[in-house]
Backbone bond lengths (Angstrom), bond angles and torsions (degrees), N, CA, C in turn:
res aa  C-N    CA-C-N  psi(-1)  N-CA   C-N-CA  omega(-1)  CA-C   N-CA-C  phi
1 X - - - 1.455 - - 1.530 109.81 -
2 X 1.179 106.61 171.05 1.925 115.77 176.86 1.343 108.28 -40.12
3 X 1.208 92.97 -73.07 1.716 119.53 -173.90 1.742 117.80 -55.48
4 X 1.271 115.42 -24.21 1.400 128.22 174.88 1.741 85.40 -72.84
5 X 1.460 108.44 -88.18 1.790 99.58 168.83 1.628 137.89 2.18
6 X 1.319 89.23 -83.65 1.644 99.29 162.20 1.288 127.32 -43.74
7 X 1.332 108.72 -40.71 1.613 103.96 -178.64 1.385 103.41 -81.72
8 X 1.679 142.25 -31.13 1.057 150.64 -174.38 1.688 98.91 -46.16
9 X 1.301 104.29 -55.60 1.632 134.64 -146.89 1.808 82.69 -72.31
10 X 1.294 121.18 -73.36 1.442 128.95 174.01 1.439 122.27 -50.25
11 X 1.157 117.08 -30.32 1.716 114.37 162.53 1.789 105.64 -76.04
12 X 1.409 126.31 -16.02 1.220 105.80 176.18 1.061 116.16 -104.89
13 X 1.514 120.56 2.54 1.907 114.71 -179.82 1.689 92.67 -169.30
14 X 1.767 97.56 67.41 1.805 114.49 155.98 1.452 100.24 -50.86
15 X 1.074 148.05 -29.47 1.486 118.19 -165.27 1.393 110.96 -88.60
16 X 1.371 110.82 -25.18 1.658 124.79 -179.73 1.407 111.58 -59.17
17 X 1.588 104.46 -41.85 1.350 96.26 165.31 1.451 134.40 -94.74
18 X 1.314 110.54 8.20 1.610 124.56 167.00 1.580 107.13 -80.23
19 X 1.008 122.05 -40.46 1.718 140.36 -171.98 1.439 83.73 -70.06
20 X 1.623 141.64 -76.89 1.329 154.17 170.38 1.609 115.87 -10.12
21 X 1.501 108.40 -55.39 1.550 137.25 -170.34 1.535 96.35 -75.90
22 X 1.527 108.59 -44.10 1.868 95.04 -159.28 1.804 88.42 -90.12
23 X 0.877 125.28 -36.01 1.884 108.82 177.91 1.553 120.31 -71.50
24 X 1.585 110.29 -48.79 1.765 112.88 -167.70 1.716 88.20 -77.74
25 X 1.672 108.65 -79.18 1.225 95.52 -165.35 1.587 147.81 -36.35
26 X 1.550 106.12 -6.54 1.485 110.78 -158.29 1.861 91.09 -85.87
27 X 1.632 113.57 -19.84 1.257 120.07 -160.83 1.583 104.40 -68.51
28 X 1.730 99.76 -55.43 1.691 105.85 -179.97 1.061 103.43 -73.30
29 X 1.578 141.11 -10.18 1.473 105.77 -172.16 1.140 122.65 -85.55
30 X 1.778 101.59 -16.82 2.073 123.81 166.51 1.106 110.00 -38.08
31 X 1.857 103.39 -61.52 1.662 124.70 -152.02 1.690 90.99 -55.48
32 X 1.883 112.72 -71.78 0.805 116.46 172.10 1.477 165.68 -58.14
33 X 1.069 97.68 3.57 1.518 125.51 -172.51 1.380 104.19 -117.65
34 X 1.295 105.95 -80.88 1.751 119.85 -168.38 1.628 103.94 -63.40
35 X 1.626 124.82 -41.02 1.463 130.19 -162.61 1.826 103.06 -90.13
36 X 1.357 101.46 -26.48 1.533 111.29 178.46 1.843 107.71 72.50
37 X 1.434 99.64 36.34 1.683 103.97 -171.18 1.889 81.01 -112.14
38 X 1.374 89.42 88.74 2.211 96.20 153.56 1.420 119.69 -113.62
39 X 1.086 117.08 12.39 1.881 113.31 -172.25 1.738 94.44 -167.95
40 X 1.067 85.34 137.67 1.578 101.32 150.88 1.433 145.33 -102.06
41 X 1.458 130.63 128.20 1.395 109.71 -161.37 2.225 93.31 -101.65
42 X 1.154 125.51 49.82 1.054 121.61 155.59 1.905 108.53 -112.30
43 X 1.699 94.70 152.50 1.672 85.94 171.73 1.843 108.86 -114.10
44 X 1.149 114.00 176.64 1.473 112.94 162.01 1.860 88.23 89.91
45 X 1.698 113.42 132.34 1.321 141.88 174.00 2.129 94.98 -28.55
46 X 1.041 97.73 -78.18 1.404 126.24 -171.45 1.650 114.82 -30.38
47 X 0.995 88.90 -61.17 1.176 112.24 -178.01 2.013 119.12 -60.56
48 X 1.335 106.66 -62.57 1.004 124.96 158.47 1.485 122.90 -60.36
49 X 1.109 130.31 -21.18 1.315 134.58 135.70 1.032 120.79 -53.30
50 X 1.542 143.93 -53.18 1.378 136.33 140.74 1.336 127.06 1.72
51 X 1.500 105.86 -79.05 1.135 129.86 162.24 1.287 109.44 -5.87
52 X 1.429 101.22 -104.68 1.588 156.46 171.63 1.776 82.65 -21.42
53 X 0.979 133.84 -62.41 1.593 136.13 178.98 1.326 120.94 -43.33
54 X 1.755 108.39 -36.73 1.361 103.05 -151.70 1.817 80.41 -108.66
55 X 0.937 103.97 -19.27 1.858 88.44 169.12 1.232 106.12 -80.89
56 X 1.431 145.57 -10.36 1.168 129.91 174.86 1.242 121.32 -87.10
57 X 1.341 106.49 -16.02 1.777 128.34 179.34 1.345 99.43 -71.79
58 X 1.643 122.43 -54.32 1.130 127.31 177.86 1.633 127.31 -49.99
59 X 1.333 103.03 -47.73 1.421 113.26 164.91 1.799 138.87 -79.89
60 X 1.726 87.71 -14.55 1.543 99.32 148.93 1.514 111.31 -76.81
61 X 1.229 128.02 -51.95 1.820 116.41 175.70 1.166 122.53 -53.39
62 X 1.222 131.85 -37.62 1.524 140.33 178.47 1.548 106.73 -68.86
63 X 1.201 120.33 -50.16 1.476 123.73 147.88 1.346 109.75 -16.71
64 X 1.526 119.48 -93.01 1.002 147.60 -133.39 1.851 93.92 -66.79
65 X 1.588 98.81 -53.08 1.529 98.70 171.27 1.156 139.52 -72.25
66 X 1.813 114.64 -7.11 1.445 121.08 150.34 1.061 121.05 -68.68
67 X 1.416 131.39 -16.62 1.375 140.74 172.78 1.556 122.26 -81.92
68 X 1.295 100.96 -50.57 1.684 113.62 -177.90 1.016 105.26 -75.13
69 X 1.526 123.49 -66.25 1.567 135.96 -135.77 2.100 107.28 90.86
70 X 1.622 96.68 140.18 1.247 89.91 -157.07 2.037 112.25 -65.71
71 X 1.738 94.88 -7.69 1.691 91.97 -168.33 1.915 90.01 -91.15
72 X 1.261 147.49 -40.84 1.358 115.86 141.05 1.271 149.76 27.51
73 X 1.492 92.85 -98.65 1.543 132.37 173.77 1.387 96.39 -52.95
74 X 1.659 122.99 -62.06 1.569 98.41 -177.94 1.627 138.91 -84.31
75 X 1.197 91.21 -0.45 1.659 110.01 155.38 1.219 106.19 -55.73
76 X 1.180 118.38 -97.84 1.896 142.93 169.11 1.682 88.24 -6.54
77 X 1.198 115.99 -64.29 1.128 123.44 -179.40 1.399 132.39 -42.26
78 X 1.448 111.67 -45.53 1.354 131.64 -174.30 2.136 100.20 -86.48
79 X 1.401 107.36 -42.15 1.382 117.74 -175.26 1.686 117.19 -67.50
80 X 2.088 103.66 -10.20 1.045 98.55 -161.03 1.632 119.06 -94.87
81 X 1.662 113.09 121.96 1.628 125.51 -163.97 1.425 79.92 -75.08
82 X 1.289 117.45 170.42 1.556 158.90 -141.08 1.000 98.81 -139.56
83 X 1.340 135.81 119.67 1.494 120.05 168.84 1.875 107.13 -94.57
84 X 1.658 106.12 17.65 1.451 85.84 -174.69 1.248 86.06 -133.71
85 X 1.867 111.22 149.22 1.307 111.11 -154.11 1.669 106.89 -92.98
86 X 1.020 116.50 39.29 2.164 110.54 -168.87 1.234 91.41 -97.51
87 X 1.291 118.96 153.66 0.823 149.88 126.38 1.508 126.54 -19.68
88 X 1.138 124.28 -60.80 1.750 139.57 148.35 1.517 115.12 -33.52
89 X 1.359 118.49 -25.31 1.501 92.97 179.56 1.387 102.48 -108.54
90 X 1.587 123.20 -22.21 1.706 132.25 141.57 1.568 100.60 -4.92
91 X 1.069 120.53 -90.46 1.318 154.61 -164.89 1.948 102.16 -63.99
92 X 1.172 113.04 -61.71 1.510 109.40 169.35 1.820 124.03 -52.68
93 X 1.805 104.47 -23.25 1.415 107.98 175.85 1.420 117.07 -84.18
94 X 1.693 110.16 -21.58 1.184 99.77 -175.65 1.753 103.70 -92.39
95 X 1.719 124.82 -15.77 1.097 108.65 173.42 1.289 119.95 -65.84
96 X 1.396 109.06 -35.72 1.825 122.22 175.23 1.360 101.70 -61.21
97 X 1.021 118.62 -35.09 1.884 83.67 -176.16 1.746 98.27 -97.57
98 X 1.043 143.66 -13.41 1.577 136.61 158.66 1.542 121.80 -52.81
99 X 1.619 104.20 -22.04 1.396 108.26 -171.73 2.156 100.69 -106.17
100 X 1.251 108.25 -21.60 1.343 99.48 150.96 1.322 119.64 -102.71
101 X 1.268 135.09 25.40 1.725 120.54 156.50 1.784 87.66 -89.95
102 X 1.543 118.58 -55.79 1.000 88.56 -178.88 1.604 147.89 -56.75
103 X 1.237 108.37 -11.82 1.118 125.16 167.66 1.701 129.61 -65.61
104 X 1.234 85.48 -61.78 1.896 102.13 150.44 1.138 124.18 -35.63
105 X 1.679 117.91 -59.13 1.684 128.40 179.10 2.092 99.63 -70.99
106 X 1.293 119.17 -31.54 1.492 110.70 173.01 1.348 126.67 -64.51
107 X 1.593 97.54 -43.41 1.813 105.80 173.61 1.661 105.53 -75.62
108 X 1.249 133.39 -11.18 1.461 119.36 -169.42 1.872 84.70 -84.89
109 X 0.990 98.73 -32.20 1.681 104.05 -138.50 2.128 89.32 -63.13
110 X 1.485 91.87 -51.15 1.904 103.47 173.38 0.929 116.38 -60.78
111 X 1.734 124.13 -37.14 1.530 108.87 175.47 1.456 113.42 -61.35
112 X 1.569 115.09 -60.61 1.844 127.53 -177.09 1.631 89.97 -27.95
């Protein structure tokens, strides 16, 4: 069975899955624990992949701004070249950073 597998796989290289536990797991246990995101109410692959995307986006920025500081981040942000030449991501950089200032100016506005 799977699970006969898995354990096979983990009795022969415990550290692989200790190394595994301290990088992936520390991510869901934030989302899930601290953010209280355990279920989704969308159905269909696609969709829920969506999802699953835009909480990871979220928890890459919050990242990013425990690290930087949020005036940083929008420097880096503003300084940052494209290595791909469309037009579309022109246009996708300036919506991304309009949709986190606004975001920024929403969370200041609830904390005050």
């Amino acid at each position: 069975s799977a699970v006969e597998e898995n354990n096979k796989r983990y009795q022969e290289n415990p550290q692989l899955y200790r190394t595994r536990q301290e990088i992936n797991e520390h991510i869901f246990g934030t989302i899930t624990r601290q953010w209280g995101y355990n279920h989704t109410n969308l159905t269909g692959l696609e969709k829920v992949n969506g999802e699953h995307s835009l909480i990871m986006l979220v928890y890459n920025i919050k990242r990013a701004i425990n690290i930087l500081t949020v005036p940083d981040l929008i420097d880096k942000l503003k300084k940052w070249k494209s290595p791909y030449k469309t037009k579309g991501v022109i246009i996708f950089r300036r919506l991304y950073l309009s949709l986190f200032m606004d975001l920024i100016e929403m969370n200041l506005t609830i904390a005050a």
